[in-house]
mmCIF file as gemmi writes it, N, C-alpha and C atoms, coordinates in Angstrom:
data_model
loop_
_atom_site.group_PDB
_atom_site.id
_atom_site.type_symbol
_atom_site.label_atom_id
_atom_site.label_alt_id
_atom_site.label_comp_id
_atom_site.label_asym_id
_atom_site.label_entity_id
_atom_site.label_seq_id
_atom_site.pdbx_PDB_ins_code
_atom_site.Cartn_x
_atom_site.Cartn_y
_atom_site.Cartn_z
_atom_site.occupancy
_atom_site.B_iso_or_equiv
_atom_site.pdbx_formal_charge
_atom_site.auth_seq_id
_atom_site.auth_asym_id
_atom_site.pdbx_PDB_model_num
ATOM 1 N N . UNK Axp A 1 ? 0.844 -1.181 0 1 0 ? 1 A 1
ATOM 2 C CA . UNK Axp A 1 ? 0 0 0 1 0 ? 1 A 1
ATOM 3 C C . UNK Axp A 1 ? 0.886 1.239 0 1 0 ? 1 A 1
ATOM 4 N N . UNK Axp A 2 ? 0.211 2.147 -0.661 1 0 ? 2 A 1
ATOM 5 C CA . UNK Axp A 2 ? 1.129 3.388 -0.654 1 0 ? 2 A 1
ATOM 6 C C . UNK Axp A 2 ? 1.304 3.928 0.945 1 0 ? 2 A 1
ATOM 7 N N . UNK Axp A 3 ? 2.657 4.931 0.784 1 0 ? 3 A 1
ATOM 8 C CA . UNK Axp A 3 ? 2.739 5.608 2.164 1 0 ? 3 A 1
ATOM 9 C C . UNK Axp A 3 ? 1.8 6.298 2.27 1 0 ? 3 A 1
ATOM 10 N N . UNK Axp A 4 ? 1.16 7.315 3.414 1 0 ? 4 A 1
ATOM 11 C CA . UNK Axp A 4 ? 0.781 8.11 3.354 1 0 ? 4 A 1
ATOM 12 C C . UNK Axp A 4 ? 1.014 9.263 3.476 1 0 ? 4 A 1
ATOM 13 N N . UNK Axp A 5 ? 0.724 10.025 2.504 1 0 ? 5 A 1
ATOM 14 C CA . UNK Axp A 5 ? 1.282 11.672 2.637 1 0 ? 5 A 1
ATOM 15 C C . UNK Axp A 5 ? 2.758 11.502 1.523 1 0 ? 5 A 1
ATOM 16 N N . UNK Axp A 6 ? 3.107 10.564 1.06 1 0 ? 6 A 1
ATOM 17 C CA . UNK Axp A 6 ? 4.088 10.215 -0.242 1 0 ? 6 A 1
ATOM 18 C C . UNK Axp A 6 ? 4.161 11.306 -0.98 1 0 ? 6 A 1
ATOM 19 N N . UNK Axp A 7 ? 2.816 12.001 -1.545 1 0 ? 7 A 1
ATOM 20 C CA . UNK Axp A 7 ? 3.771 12.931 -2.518 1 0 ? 7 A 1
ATOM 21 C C . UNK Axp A 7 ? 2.645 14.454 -2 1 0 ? 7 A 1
ATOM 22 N N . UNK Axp A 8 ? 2.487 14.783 -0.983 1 0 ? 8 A 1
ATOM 23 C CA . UNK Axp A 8 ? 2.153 15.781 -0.436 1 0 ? 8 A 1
ATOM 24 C C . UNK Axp A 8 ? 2.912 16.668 -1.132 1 0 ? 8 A 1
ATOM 25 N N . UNK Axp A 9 ? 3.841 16.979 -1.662 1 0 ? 9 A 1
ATOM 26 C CA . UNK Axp A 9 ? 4.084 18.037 -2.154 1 0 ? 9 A 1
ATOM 27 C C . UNK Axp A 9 ? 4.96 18.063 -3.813 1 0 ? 9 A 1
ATOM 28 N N . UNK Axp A 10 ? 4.282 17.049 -4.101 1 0 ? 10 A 1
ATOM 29 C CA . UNK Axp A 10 ? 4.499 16.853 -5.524 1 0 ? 10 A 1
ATOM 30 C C . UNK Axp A 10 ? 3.562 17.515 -6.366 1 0 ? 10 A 1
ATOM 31 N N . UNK Axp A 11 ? 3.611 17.529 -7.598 1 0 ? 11 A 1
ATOM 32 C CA . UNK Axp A 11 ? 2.9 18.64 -8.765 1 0 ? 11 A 1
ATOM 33 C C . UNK Axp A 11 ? 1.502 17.214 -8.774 1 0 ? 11 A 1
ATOM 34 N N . UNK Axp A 12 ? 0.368 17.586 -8.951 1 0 ? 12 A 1
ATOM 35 C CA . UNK Axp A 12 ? -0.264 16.452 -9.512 1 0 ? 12 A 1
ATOM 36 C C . UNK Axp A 12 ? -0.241 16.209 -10.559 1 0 ? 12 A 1
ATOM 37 N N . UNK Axp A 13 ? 0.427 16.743 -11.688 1 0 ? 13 A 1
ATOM 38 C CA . UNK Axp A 13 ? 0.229 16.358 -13.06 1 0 ? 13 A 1
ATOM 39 C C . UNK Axp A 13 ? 1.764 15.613 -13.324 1 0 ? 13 A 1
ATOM 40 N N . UNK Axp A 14 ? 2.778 15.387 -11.969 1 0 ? 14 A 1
ATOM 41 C CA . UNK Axp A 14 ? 4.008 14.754 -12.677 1 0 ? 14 A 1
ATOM 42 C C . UNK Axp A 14 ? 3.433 13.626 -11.765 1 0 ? 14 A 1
ATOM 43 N N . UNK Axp A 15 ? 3.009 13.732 -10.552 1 0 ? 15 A 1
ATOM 44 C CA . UNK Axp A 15 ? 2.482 12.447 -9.972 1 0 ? 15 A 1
ATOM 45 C C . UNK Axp A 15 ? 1.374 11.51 -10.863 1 0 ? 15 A 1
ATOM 46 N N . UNK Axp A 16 ? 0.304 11.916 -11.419 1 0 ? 16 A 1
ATOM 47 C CA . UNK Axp A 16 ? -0.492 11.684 -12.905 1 0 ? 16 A 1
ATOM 48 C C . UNK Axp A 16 ? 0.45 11.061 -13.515 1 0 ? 16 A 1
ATOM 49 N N . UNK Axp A 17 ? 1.017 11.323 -13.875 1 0 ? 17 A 1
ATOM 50 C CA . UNK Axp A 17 ? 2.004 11.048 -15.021 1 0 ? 17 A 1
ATOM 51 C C . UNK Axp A 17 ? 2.997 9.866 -15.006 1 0 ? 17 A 1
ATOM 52 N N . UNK Axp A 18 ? 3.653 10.027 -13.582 1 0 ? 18 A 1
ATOM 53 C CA . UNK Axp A 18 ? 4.28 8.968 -12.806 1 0 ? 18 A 1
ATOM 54 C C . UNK Axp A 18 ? 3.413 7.755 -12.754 1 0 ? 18 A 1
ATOM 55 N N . UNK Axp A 19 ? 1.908 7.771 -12.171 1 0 ? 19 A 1
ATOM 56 C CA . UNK Axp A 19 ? 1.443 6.785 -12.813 1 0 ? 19 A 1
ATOM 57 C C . UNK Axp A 19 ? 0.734 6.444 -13.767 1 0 ? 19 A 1
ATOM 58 N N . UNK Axp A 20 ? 0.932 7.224 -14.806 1 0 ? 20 A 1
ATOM 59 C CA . UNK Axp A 20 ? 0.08 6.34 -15.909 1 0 ? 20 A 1
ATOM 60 C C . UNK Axp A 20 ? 1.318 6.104 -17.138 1 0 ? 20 A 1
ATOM 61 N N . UNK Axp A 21 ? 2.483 6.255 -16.76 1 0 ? 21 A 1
ATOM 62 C CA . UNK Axp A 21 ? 3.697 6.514 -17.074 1 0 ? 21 A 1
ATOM 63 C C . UNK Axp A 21 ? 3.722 7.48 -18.536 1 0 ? 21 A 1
ATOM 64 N N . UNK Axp A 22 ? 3.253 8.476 -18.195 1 0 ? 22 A 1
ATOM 65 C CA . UNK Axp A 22 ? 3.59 9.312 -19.416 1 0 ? 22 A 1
ATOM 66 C C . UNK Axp A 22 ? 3.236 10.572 -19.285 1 0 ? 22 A 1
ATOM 67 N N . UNK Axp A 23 ? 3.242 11.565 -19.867 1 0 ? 23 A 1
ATOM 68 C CA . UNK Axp A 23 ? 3.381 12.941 -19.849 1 0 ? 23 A 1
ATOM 69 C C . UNK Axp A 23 ? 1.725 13.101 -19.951 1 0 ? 23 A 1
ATOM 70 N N . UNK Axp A 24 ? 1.58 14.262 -19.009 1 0 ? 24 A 1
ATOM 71 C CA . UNK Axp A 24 ? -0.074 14.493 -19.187 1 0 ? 24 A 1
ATOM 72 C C . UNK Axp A 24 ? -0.311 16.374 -19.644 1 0 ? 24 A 1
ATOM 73 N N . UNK Axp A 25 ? -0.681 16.261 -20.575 1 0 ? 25 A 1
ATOM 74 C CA . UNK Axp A 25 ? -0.691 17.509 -21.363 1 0 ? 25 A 1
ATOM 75 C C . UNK Axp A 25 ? -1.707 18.423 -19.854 1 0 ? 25 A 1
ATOM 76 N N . UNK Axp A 26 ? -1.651 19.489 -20.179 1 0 ? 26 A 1
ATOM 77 C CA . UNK Axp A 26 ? -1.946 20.616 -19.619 1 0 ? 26 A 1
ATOM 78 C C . UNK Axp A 26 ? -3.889 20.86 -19.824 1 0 ? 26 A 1
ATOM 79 N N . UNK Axp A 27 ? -3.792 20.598 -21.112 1 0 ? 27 A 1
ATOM 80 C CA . UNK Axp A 27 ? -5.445 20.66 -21.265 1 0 ? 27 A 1
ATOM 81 C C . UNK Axp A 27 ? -6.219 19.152 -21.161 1 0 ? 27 A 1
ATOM 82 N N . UNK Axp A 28 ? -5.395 18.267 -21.24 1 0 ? 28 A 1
ATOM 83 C CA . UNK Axp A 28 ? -5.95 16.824 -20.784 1 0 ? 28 A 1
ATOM 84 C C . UNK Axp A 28 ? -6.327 17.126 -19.245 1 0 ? 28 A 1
ATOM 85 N N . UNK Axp A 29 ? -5.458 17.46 -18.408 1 0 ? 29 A 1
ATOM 86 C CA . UNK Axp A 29 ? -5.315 17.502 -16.945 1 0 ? 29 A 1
ATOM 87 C C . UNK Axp A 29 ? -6.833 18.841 -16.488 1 0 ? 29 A 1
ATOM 88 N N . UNK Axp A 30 ? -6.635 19.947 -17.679 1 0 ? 30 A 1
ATOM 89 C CA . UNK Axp A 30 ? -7.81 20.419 -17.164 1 0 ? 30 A 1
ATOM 90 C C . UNK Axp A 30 ? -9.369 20.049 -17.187 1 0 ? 30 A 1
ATOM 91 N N . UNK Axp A 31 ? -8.739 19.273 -18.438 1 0 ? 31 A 1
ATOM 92 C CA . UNK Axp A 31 ? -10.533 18.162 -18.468 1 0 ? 31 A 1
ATOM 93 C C . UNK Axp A 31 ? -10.421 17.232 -17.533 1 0 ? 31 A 1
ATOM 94 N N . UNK Axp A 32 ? -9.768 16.62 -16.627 1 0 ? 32 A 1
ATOM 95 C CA . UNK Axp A 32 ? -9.858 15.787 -15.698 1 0 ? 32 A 1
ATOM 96 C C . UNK Axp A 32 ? -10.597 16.474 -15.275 1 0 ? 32 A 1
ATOM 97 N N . UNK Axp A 33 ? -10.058 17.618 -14.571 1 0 ? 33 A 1
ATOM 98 C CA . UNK Axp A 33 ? -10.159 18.106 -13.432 1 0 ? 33 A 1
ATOM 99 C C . UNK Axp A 33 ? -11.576 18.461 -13.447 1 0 ? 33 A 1
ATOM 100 N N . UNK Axp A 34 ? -12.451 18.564 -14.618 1 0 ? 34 A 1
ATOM 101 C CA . UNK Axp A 34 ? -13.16 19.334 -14.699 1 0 ? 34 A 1
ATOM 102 C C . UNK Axp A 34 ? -13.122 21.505 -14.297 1 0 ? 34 A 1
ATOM 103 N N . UNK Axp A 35 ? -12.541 21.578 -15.043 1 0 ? 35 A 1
ATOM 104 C CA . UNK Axp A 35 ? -11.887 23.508 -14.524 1 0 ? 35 A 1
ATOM 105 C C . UNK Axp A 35 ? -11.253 24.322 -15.708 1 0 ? 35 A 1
ATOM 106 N N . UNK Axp A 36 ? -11.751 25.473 -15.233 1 0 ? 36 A 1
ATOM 107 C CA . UNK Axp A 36 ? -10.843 26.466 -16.653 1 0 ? 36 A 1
ATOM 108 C C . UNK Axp A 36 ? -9.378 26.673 -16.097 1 0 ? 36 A 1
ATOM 109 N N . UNK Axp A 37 ? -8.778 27.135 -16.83 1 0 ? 37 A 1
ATOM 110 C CA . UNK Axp A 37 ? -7.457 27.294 -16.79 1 0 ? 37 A 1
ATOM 111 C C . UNK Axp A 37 ? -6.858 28.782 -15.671 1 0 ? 37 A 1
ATOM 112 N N . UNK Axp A 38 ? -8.145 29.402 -15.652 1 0 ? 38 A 1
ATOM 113 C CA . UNK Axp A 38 ? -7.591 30.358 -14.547 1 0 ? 38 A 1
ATOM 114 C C . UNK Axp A 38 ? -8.167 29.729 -13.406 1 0 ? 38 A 1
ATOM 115 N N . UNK Axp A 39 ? -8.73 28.834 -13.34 1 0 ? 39 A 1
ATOM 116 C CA . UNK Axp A 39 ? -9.45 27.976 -11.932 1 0 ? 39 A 1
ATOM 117 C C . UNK Axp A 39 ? -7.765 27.21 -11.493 1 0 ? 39 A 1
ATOM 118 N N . UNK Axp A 40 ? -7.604 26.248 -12.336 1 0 ? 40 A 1
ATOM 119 C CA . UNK Axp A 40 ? -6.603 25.757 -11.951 1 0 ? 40 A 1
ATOM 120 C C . UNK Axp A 40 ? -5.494 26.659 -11.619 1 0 ? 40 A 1
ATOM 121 N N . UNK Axp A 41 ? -4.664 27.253 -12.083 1 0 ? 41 A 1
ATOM 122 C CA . UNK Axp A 41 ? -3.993 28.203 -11.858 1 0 ? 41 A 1
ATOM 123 C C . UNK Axp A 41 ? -3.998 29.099 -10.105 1 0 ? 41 A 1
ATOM 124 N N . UNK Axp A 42 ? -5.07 29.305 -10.04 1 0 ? 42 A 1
ATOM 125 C CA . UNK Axp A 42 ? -5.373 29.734 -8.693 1 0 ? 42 A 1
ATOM 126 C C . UNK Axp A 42 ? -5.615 28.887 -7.69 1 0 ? 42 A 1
ATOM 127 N N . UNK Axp A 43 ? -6.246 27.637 -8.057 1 0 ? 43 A 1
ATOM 128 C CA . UNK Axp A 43 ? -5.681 26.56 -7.309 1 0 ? 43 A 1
ATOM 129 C C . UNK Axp A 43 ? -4.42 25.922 -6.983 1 0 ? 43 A 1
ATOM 130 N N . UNK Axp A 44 ? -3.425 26.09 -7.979 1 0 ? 44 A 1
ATOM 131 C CA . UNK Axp A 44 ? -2.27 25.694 -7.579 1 0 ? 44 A 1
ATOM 132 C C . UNK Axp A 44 ? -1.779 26.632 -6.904 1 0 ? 44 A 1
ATOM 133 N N . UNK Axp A 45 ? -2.123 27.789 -7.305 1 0 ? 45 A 1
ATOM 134 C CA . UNK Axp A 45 ? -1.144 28.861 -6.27 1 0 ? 45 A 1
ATOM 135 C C . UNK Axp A 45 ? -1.564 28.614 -4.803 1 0 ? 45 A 1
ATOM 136 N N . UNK Axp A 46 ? -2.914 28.495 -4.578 1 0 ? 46 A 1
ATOM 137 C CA . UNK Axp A 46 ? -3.112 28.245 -3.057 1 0 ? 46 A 1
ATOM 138 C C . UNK Axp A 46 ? -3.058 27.291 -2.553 1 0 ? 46 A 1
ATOM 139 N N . UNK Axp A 47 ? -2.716 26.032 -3.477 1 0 ? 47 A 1
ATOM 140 C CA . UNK Axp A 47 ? -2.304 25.117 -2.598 1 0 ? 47 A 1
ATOM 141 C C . UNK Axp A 47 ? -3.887 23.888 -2.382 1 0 ? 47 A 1
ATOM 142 N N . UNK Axp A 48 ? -4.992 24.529 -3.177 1 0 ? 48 A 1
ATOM 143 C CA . UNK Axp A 48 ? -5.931 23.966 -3.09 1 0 ? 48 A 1
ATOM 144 C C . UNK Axp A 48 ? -6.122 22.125 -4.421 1 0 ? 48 A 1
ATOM 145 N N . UNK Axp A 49 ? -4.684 22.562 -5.255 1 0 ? 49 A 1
ATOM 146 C CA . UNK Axp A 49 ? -5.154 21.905 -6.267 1 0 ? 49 A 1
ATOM 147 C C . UNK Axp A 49 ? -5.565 20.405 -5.579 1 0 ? 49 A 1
ATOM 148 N N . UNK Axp A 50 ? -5.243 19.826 -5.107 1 0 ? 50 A 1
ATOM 149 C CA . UNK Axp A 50 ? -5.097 18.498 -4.501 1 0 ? 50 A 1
ATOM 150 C C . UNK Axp A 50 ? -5.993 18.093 -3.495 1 0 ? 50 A 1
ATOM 151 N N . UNK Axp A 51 ? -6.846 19.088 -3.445 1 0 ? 51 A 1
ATOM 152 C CA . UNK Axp A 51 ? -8.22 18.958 -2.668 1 0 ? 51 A 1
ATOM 153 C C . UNK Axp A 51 ? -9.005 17.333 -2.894 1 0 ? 51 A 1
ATOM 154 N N . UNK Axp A 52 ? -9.7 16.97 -2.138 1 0 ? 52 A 1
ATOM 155 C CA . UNK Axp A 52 ? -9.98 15.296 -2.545 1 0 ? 52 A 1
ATOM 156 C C . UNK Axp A 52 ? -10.857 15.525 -3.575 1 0 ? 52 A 1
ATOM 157 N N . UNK Axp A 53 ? -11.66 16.172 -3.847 1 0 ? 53 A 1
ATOM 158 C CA . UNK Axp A 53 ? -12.5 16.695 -4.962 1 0 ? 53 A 1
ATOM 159 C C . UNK Axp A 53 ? -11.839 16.447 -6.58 1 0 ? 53 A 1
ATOM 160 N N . UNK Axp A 54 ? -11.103 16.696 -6.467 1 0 ? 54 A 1
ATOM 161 C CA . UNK Axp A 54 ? -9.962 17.047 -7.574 1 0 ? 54 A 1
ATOM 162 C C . UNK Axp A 54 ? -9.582 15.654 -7.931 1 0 ? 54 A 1
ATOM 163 N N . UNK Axp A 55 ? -9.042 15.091 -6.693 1 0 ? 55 A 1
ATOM 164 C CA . UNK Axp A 55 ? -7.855 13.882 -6.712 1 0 ? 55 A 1
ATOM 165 C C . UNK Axp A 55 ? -9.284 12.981 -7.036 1 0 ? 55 A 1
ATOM 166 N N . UNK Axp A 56 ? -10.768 13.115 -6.677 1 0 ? 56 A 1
ATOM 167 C CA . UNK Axp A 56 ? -11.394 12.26 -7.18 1 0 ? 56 A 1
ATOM 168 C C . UNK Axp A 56 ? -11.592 12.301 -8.908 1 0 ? 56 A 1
ATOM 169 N N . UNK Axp A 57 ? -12.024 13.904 -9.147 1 0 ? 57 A 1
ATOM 170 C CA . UNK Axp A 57 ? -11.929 13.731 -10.491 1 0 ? 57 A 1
ATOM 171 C C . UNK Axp A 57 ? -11.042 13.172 -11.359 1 0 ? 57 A 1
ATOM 172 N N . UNK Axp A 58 ? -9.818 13.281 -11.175 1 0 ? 58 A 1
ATOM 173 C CA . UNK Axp A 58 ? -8.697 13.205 -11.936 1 0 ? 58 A 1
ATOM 174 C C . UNK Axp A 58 ? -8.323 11.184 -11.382 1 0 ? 58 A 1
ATOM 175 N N . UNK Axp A 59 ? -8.833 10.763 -10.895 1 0 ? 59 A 1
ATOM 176 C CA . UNK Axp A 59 ? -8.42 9.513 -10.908 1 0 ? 59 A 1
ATOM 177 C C . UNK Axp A 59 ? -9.535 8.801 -11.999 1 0 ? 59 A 1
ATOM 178 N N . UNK Axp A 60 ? -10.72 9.422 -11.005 1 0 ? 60 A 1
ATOM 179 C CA . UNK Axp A 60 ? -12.032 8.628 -12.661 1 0 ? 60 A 1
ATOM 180 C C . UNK Axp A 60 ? -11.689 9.239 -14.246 1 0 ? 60 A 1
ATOM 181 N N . UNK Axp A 61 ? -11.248 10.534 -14.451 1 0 ? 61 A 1
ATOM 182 C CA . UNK Axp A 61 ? -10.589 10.568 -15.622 1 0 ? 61 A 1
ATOM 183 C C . UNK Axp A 61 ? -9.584 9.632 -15.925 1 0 ? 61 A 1
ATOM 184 N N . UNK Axp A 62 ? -8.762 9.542 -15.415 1 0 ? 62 A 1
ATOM 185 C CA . UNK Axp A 62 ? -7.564 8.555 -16.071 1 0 ? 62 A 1
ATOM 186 C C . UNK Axp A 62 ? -7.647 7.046 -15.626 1 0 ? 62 A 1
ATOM 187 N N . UNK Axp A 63 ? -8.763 6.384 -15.041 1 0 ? 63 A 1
ATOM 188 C CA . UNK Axp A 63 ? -8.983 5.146 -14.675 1 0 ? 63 A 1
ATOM 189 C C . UNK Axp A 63 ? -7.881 4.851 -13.378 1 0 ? 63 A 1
ATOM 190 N N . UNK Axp A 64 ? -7.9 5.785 -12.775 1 0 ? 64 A 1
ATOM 191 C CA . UNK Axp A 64 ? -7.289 5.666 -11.617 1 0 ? 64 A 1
ATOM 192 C C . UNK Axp A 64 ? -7.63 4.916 -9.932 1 0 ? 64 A 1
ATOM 193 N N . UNK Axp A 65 ? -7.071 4.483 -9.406 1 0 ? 65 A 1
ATOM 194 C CA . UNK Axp A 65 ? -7.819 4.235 -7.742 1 0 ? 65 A 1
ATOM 195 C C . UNK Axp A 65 ? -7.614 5.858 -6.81 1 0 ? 65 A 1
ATOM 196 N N . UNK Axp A 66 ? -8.768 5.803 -6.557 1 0 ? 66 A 1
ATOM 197 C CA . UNK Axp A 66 ? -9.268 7.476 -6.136 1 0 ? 66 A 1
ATOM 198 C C . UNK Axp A 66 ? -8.363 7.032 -4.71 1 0 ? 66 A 1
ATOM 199 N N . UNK Axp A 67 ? -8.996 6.108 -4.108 1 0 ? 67 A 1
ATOM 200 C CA . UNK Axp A 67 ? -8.059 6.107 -2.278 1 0 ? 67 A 1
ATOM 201 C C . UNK Axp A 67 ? -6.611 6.538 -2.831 1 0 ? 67 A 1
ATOM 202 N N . UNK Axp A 68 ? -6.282 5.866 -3.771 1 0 ? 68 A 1
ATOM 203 C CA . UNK Axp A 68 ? -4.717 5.676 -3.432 1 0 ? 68 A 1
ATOM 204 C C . UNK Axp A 68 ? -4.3 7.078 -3.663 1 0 ? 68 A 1
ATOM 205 N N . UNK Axp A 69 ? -4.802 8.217 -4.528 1 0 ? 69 A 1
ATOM 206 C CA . UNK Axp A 69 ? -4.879 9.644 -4.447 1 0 ? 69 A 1
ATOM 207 C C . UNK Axp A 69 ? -4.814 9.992 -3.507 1 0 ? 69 A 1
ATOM 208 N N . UNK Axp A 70 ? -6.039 9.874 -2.562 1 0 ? 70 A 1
ATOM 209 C CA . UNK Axp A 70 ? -5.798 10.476 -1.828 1 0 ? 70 A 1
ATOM 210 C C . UNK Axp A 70 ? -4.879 10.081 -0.429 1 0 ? 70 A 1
ATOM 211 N N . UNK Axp A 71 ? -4.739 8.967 -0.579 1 0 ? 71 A 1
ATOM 212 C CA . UNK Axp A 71 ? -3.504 8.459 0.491 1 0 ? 71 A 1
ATOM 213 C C . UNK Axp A 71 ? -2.368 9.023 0.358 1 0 ? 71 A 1
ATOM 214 N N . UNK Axp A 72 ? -2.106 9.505 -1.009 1 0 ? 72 A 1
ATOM 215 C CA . UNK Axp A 72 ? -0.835 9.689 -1.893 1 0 ? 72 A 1
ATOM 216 C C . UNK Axp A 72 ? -0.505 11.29 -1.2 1 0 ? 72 A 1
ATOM 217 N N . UNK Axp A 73 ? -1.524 11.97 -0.888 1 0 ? 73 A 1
ATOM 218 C CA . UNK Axp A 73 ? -1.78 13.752 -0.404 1 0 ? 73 A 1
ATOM 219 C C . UNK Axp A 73 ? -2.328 13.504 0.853 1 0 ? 73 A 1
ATOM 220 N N . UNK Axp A 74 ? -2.265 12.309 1.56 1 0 ? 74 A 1
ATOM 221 C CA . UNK Axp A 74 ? -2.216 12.76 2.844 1 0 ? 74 A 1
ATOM 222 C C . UNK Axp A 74 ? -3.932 12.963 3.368 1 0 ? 74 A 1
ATOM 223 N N . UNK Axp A 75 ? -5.029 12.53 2.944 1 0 ? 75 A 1
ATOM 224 C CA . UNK Axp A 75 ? -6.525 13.103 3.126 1 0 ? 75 A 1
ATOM 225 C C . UNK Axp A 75 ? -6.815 12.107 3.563 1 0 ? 75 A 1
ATOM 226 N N . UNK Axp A 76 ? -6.359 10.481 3.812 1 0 ? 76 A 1
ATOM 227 C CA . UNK Axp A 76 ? -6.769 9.512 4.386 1 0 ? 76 A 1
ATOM 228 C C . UNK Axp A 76 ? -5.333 8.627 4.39 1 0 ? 76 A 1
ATOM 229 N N . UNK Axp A 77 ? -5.762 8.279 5.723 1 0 ? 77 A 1
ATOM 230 C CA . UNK Axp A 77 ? -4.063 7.858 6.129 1 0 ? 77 A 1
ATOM 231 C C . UNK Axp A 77 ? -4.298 5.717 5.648 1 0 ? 77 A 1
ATOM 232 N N . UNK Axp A 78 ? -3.081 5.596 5.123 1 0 ? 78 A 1
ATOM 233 C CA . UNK Axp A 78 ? -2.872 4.058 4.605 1 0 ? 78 A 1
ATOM 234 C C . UNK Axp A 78 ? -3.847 3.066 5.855 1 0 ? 78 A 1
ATOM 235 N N . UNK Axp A 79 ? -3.41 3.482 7.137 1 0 ? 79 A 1
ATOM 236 C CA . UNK Axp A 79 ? -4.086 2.439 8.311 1 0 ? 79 A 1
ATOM 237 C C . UNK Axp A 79 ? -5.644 2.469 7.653 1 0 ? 79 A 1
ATOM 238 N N . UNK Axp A 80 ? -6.299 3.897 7.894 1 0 ? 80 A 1
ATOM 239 C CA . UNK Axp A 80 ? -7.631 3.708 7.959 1 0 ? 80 A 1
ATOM 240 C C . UNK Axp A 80 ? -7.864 3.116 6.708 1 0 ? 80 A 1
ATOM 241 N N . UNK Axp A 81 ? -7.515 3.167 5.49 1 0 ? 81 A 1
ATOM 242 C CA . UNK Axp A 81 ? -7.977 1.948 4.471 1 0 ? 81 A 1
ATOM 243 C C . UNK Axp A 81 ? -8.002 0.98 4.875 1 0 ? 81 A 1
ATOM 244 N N . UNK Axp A 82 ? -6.466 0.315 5.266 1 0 ? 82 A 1
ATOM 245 C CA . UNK Axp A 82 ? -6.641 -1.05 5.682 1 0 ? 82 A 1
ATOM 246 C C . UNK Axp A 82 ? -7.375 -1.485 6.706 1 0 ? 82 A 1
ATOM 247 N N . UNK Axp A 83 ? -7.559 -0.487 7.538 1 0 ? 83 A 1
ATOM 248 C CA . UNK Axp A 83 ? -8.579 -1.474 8.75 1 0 ? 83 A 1
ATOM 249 C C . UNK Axp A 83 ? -10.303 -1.095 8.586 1 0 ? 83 A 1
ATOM 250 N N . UNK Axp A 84 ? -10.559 -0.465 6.954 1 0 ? 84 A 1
ATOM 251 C CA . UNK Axp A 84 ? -11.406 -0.041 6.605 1 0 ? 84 A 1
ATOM 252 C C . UNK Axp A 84 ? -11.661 -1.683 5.761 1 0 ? 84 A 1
ATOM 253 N N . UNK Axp A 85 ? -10.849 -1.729 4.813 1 0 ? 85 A 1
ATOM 254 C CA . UNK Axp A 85 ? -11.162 -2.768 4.297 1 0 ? 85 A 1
ATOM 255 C C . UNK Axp A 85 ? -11.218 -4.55 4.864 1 0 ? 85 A 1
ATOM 256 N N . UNK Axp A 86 ? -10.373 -4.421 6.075 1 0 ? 86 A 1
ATOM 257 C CA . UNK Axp A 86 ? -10.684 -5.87 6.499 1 0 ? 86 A 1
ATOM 258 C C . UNK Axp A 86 ? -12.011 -5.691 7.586 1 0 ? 86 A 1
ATOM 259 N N . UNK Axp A 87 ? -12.702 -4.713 7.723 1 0 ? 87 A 1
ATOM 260 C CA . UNK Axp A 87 ? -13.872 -4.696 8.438 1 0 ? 87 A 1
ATOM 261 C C . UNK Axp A 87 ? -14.77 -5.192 7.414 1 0 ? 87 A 1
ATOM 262 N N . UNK Axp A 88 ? -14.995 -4.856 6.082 1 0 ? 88 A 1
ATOM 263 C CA . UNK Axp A 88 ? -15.429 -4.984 5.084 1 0 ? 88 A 1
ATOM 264 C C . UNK Axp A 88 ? -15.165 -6.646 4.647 1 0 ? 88 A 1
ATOM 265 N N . UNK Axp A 89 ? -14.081 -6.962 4.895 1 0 ? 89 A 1
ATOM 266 C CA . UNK Axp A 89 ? -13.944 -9.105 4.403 1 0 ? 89 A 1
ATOM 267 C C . UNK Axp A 89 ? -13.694 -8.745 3.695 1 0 ? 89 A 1
């Protein structure tokens, strides 16, 4: 399972990229995201881009696992999955 909080301060579009192993264009990433380009922009400046909102969109865009997003930024820590999922069987 991923660490948690792993890439807290990584770009999301090189972390994107990292896993889907390839370069993720700028206007691909804003259709994930669902957002205009001065939305994003002001989100990255504040630090909001990585909001779970986001990390959800952008995983169902690219056929991604949304937890592991957000495990990846720190919004749900690795334990509570796992003792989320063996409550679950």
């Amino acid at each position: 399972m991923t660490v948690t909080g792993v890439d807290v301060d990584r770009d999301l579009a090189v972390v994107l990229g990292y896993l889907l192993r390839r370069k993720i264009r700028q206007t691909e990433l804003l259709q994930a995201l669902k957002m205009s380009k001065s939305t994003y922009f002001e989100q990255r400046k504040t630090g909001k881009l990585t909001q779970p909102n986001n990390l959800i969109n952008a995983a169902d865009a690219f056929g991604l696992n949304a937890v592991d997003l957000l495990v990846r930024y720190a919004h749900v820590r690795a334990e509570a999955v796992s003792e989320c999922a063996a409550q679950w069987g």
